[in-house]
C-alpha positions as CSV (number, residue, x, y, z in Angstrom):
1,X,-50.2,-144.5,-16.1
2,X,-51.3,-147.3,-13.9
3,X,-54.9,-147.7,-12.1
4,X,-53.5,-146.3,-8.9
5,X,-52.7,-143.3,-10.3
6,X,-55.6,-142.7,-12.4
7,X,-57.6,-143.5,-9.0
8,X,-56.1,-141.1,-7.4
9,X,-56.5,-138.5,-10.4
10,X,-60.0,-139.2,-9.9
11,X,-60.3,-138.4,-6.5
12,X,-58.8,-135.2,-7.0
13,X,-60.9,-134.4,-9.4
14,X,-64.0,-135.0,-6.9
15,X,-62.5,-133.5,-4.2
16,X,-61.5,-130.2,-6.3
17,X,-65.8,-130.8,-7.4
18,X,-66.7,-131.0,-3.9
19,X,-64.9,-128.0,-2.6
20,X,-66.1,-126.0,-5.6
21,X,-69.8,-126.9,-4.3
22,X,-69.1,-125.7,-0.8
23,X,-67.5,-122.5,-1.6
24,X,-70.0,-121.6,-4.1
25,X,-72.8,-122.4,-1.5
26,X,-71.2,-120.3,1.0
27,X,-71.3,-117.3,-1.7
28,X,-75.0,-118.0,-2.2
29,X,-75.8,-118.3,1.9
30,X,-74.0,-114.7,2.4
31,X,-77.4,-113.7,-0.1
32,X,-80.5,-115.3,1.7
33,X,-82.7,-113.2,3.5
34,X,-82.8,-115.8,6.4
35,X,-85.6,-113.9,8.2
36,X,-87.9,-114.5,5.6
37,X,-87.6,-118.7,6.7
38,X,-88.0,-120.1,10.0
39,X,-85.5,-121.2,12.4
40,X,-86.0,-125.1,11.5
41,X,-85.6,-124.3,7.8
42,X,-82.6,-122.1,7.8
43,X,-81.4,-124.7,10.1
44,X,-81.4,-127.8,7.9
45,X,-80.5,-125.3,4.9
46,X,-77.1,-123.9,6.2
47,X,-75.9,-127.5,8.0
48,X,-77.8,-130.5,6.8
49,X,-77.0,-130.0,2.7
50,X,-73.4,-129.1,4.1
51,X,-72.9,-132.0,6.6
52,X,-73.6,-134.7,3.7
53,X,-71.1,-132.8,1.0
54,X,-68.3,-132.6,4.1
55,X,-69.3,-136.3,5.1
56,X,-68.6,-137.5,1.1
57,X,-65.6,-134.7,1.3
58,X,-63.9,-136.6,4.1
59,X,-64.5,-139.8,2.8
60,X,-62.6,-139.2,-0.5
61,X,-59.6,-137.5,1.3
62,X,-59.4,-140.6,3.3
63,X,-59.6,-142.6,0.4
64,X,-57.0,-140.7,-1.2
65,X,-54.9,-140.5,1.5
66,X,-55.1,-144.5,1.9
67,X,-54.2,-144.8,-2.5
68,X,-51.4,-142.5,-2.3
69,X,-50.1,-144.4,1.6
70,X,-50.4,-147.8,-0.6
71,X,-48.9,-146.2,-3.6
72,X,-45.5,-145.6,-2.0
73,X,-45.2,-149.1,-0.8
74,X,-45.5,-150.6,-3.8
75,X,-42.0,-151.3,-5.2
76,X,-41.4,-150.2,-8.8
């Protein structure tokens, strides 16, 4: 196994992490009693802790995307 593909192993791996985060955040936001919190805290708690795991998400599938791009240019 070269580095390229161990690279993109890893990323994988993060990305699988990542969306295992959101979903189970999503499972846990059905269960708040948002009227308990204000409208700026259940604000930054449904998008801001989001934004930054979809942010480093995107990033990765780019990154992945741009390994396994370079990957199949590379003659054998």
């Amino acid at each position: 196994m070269n580095i390229v593909d161990m690279t993109i192993q890893e990323l994988e791996r993060r990305c699988s992490h990542l969306e295992m985060i959101l979903a189970r955040r999503d499972m846990y936001a059905e269960m708040i009693d948002w009227s308990a919190m204000t409208l700026q805290e259940r604000e930054w708690d449904r998008w801001e802790y989001s934004f930054e795991i979809y942010t480093e998400l995107w990033e990765l599938e780019n990154r992945l995307e741009t390994l396994v791009e370079r990957e199949s240019w590379i003659p054998l």
